[in-house]
TORKOLDREN-693825 format. One record per residue (C-alpha): y, x, z. Coordinates in steps of 0.02 Angstrom, whole numbers, plus 50000, padded with zeros to 5 digits. Layout:
YXZ...
***
This chain:
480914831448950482504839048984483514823348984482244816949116482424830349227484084828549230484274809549264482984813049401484114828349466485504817349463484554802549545484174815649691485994817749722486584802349706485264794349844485654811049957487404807949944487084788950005485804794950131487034806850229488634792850203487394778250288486934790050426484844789450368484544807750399484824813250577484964831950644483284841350697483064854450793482964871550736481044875550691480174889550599479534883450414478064893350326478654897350144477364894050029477044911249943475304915349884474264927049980473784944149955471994941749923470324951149907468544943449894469254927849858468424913749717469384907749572468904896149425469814887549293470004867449310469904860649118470284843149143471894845549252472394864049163472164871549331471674888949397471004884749569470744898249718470064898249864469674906650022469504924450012470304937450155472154945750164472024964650203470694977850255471164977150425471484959350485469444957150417470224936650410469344923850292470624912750249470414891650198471634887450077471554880149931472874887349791473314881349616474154890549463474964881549325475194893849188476974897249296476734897049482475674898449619475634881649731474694877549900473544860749887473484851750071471794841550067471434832350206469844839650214469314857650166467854870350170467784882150336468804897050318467594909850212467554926050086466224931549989465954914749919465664909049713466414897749629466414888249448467074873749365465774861049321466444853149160465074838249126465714831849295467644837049310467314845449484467354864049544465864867849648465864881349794464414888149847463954899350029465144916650061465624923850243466404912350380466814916450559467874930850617467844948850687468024943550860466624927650868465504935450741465174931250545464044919550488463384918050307463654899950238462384890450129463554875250113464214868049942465934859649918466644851649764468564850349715469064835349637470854840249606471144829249771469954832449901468624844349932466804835049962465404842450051463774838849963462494839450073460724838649984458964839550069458314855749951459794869949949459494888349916459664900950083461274904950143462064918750046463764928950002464354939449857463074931349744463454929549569463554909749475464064904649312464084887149238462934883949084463994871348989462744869148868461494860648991462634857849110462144867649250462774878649373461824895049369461514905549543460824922549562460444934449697461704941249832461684945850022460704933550115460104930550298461194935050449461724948150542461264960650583459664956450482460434953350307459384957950138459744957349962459054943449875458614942449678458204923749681458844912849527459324895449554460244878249465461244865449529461354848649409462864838349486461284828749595459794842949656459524863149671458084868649572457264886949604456804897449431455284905049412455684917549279454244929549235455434943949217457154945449327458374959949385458324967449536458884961549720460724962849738462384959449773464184960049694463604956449506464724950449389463924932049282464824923049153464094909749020464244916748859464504897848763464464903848595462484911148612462014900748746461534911148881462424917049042462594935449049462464946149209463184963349232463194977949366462914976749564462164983149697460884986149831460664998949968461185014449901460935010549699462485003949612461894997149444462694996149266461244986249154461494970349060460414954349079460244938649012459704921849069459304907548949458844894149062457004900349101457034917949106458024933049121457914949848978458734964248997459984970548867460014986548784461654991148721462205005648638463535009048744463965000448916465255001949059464985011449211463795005349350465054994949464464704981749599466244966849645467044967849465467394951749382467084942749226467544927349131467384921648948468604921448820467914906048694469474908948573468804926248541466954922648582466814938248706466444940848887467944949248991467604962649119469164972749217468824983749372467414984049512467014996249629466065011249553465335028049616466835036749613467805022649675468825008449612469145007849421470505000049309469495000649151469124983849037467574979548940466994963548800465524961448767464874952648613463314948748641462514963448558463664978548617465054984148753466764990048708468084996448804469844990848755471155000248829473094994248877474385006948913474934990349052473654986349145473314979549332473084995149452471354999649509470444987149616468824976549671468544961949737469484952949644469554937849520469684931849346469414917149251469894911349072471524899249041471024887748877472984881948864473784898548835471944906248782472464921848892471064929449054472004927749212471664941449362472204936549517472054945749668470894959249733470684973349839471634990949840470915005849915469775005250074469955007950271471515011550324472015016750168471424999450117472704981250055472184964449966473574960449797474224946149740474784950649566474284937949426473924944349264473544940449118472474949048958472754941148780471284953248698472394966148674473444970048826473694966149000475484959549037476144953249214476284936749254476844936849414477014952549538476674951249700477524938749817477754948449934477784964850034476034971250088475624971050253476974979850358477374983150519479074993450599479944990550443481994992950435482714977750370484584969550345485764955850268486554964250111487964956450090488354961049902486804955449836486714941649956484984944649998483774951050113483074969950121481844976650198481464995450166479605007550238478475002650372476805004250389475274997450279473755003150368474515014950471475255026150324477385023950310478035018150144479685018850034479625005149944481214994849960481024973849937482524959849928482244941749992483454928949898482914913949982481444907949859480494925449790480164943749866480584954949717480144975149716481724986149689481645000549578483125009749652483405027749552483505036049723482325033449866482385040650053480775049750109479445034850166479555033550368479255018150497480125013450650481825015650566483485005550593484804997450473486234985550478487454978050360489164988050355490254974750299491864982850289491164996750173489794983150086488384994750123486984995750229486535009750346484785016250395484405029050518482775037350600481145033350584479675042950576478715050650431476715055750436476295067150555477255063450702478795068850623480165062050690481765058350583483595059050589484265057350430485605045450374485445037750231486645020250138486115004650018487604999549918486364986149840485734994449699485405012849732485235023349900486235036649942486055049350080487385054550201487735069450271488655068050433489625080750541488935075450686487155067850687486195058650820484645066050892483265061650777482265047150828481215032150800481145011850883482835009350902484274996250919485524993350807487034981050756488334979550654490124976850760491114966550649492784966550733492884984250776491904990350574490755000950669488635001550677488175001950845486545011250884485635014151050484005021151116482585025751036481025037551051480525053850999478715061151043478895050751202480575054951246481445040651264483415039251216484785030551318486155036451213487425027051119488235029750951489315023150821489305025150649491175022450553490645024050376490905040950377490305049150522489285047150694489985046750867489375049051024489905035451145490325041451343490145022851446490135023551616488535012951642487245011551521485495004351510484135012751562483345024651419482275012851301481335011351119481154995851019482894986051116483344968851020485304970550969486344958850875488254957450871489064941950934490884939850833491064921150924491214931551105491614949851009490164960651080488374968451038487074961151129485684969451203483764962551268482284971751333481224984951263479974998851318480705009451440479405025451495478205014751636478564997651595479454984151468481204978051515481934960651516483694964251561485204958451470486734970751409488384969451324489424981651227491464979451200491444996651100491875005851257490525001751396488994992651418488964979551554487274971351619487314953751598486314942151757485934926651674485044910751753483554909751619482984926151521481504930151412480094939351496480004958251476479104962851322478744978751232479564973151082480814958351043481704955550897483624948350872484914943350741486424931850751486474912850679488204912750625487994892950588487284887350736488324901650829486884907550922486194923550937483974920450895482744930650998480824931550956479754938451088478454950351079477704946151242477234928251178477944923451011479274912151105481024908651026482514910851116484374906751109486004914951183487404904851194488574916951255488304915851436486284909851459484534911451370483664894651322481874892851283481754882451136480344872451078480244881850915478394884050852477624901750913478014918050802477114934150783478274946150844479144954350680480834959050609482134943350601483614943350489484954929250462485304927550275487144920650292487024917550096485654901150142486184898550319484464903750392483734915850497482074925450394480554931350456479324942850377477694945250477476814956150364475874940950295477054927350293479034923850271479574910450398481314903350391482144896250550483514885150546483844864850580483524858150398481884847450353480204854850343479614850950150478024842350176477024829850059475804812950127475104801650037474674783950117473524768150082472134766649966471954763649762471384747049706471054735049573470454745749431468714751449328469204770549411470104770949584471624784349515472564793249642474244801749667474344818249739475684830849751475734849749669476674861949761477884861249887479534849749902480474861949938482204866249871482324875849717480584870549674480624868849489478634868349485478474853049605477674838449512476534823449558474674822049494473774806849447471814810649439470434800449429471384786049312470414778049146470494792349024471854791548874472774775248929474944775148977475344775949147477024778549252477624782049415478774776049519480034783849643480814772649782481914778349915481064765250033479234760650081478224745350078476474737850137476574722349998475224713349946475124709849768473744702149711472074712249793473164728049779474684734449886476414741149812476594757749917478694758649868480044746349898480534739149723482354735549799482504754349820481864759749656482574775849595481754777949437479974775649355479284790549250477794784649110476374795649044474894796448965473314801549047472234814048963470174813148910469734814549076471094802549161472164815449217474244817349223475694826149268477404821849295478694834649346480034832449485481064848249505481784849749649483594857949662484234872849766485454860049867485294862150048486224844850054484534837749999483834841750160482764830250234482844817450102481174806650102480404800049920479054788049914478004786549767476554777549675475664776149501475104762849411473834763649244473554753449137471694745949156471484731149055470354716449095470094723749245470944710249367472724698149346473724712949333473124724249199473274738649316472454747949425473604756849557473624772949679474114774649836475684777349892476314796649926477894801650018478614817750005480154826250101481274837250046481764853350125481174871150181
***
């Protein structure tokens, strides 16, 4: 495997190498690019995919405030998280279920929450199966009523997927329903048990293989949150009686652990709140197992049961409630004794009027407080290009929002000042990041406290330039620089007008700090300002962005441009040194921008999302034409994202006959040729390399195609198709994919 890699590595280079000697890639435009991180994620549905070793999610909604359902369709390999790009998917929704139906090598979504908070919810009856391809909507004449946070389980024993109770109706004339109901792969069929448990909604259900029956737990229903046990056995439903149980809990989760024969429940939301606890059950009594590491409390969240590694995987969930409320997107993982990480969270939580800077010694992003839901933070994150990664520094300033911080080269620290804490209360502490630790400062002469202001980094002079800002509605129009040491106060002779939240970046190609906009006391401004470290002067260009309340700036020291996104409409702009251009850059939401010199890009962190912005290739995955000639039409498909440093990026064939060799090939060229009643996808002149494998018992198989961390990749284009072997079933002995193309870059 390794020496495979490695040609293929080497195969990469060699054809980029060609590519950028013969001219084949041109230059693009600089764009924004989406990086592919898993979501934080609450209410969400997760099941594991058997066949293709696949834990699939989808939907769900990121954070307690946004109220969002979200549409995409996620996968984890036992390593990494990886976006799937059907061409067609289920509507946006949360609240839904979802299992894996292993008699047909599909996983079947059933009803949840679509809609939004500003057009109105609607509940969802609907049911969509995942092939490992496409999703399928399977629209039957007999369905049950729409419905969300209803509990479903799939009875591999008579191969059927179980449904029970949940919220159904619509607004504002919902009800809990206690109906039971069974999908076989072709109709829904109603059960008529004699006994059954209550209406509700938010139970936990797994099947419980080893004694045959699917096994319900918890929930609730008006004011009554429930903790008993039931049963169902394919016609009717008994209650348990065990000698000891967990807490009554609604929107926990459960899965089954075969390996151990025991039923895995962690969390829910409970009486007193959200709980952290974990519970097997063994079909005759409830334990509690307890891990010293576990995931933090939560609901809403996800688990189901990885045969590979024969470890439970959590994914997800959500933290607290109201404004006090966030959605996770830590995986982890329990072996059936303790929980242990397998992958923190991707990113920050949702922030807003975080500090953030280019640290130059650890060549990485960092962003440091904010906001999530309205409360300020301290946590302190780094950005290295691929990951978002949690610092643990020994020393921590107090949590605040609304502060500023730049890169002080010559000292190879960066300085934050302001912000303000809870309560209104204003800061003016000064406080350094020498990459590993903070340190505070203590100044003989300290700026005003305050909060929303501007600041750059003056790279010919060494000194942090910092203007404006806001405290308790007074707004600043003062200027001061920062030496390493000490503050001074700056005396120009004009100045701009007093101002929070002005864009400022440092321009070392024309040796001055730029200045854009802000919120002055009545109204935004969209004037432009210079600073030669001894007066400002107001610039009167041809073209300017409008006036906005907030803009945000940093310099592009490879394009030699300083980048401007607007708060007024999401617009990017660039100064060249004397004008402002509009440029036809996709739309932002507003947020912090910072260029990482290390990767040549400028970074964006929304709150949700990291966006990158800079000329290279948008990674991005197609496939083309049709599969022929075979007893099973296989097809190629891609798994995760082509972008560089991608170790996890691999190609998929599904659907192929079960247990015979197949291969792929990689060409750097396309084709449309006929061959035989099949097409060839890939130019054989251009072949780069052909990888075999063998398909699995259900005609599924993987071949791997890292991708390196070599910017000089960038917008390299790879077309691929697979071939398996089929015999008898035409001239060829083959039946063949489609073709799939795939480019590399950001």
């Amino acid at each position: 495997m390794t020496h495979r890699r490695s040609r293929f590595v080497a195969s990469l280079l060699l054809t980029a190498l060609c590519a950028s000697a013969t001219g084949a890639r041109g230059t693009a435009q600089a764009d924004w690019k989406r990086k592919e991180l898993v979501r934080r994620l609450a209410r969400h549905t997760m099941a594991y995919d058997s066949a293709r070793d696949r834990t699939v999610v989808f939907g769900g909604m990121s954070g307690e405030l946004t109220m969002l359902p979200r549409g995409e369709t996620w996968e984890f390999d036992s390593r990494a998280w990886s976006q799937r790009h059907p061409g067609k998917s289920p509507p946006a929704r949360h609240m839904a279920a979802m299992v894996y139906d292993s008699g047909r090598a599909c996983t079947v979504l059933l009803g949840g929450v679509g809609g939004d908070p500003t057009q109105g919810y609607v509940n969802l009856g609907d049911l969509w199966e995942w092939d490992g391809v496409e999703w399928t909507e399977q629209k039957l004449a007999s369905v049950p009523p729409v419905r969300h946070q209803h509990a479903m389980a799939y009875d591999s024993s008579r191969q059927r997927v179980v449904v029970f109770a949940g919220v159904g109706g619509q607004a504002p004339n919902e009800f809990e329903l206690a109906d039971t109901w069974e999908f076989d792969g072709t109709k829904w069929t109603q059960g008529t048990p004699s006994t059954k448990p209550n209406a509700r909604w938010g139970g936990a259900m797994a099947y419980d293989a080893a004694r045959k029956r699917t096994v319900l737990f918890g929930g609730a229903a008006g004011q009554s949150v429930f903790g008993e046990t039931w049963e169902w056995d394919g016609t009717n439903w008994t209650q348990r009686w065990p000698v000891t149980s967990p807490a009554a809990r609604a929107a926990a989760s459960m899965t089954y652990d075969p390996q151990r024969q025991r039923i895995v429940l962690f969390g829910g939301l409970g009486m007193s709140g959200d709980l952290e606890d974990t519970w097997e059950w063994d079909g005759t009594n409830w334990t509690e197992v307890k891990s010293a590491l576990r995931p933090r409390k939560r609901y809403e969240h996800a688990m189901a049961y990885e045969a590979s590694s024969g470890r439970t995987l959590l994914f997800g969930g959500a933290i607290g409630s109201g404004l006090n409320g966030d959605s996770a997107a830590d995986t982890w993982a329990w072996n059936g004794k303790v929980w242990l990480p397998v992958e923190p969270s991707p990113s920050p939580a949702l922030l807003d009027s975080f500090a953030a800077t280019y640290d130059g010694v650890t060549k990485s992003v960092i962003v440091f407080g904010g906001t999530e839901s309205l409360f300020p933070l301290d946590n302190t994150w780094s950005w290295n290009g691929r990951i978002w990664k949690e610092l643990a520094p020994k020393t921590t300033p107090p949590a605040r929002a609304g502060a500023a911080m730049a890169y002080h080269a010559s000292r190879r620290e960066s300085v934050m000042f302001g912000g303000s804490a809870l309560l209104f209360t204003v800061l003016g502490d000064t406080w350094v990041w020498n990459g590993s630790d903070w340190a505070r400062r203590v100044p003989k002469t300290n700026p005003p406290p305050r909060e929303h202001h501007g600041m750059a980094y003056d790279s010919r002079r060494g000194r942090t330039v910092m203007f404006g800002g806001e405290a308790l509605i007074v707004f600043h129009g003062d200027t001061w620089e920062w030496d390493g040491t000490d503050w001074t106060k700056m005396t120009p002779k004009t100045s701009p007008s007093p101002r929070k939240m002005p864009a400022m970046a440092f321009d070392p190609v024309h040796g001055y700090t730029l200045l854009f906009g802000g919120e002055g006391a009545t109204s935004p401004h969209d004037d432009t300002w210079k600073w030669d470290g001894t007066n400002w002067t107001k610039l009167r260009p041809t073209n300017k962005p409008p006036a906005a309340y907030e803009n945000y700036m940093t310099y592009d020291s490879v394009r030699r441009r300083i980048v401007l996104v607007s708060g007024v409409n999401g617009r990017t702009y660039e100064w060249d040194g004397s004008d402002w251009t509009k440029t036809n850059a996709a739309n932002r939401i507003p947020a912090q921008v910072v260029f990482d010199a290390a990767r040549g890009q400028t970074v964006c962190f929304d709150g949700m999302d990291t966006w990158v912005y800079d000329t290279r290739a948008a990674a991005a995955a197609q496939r083309t034409g049709t599969p022929c000639g075979g007893t099973t039409a296989p097809e190629l498909t891609d798994f995760g994202h082509p972008e560089f440093g991608n170790t996890s990026f691999g190609l998929d064939v599904v659907g192929g006959r079960p247990r015979m060799p197949a291969f792929v090939m990689f060409s750097v060229r396309p084709a449309n040729t006929p061959i035989g009643s099949c097409k060839l996808y890939v130019d054989l002149s251009g072949l780069l390399l052909t990888r075999p494998l063998l398909l699995g018992g259900t005609g599924f198989g993987h071949v791997s195609v890292p991708i390196p961390a070599l910017r000089a990749l960038s917008g390299l284009t790879l077309h691929a198709q697979a071939g398996v072997v089929d015999p008898n079933s035409n001239a060829l002995g083959l039946a063949l994919t489609g073709g799939l193309s795939f480019v590399i870059g950001e």
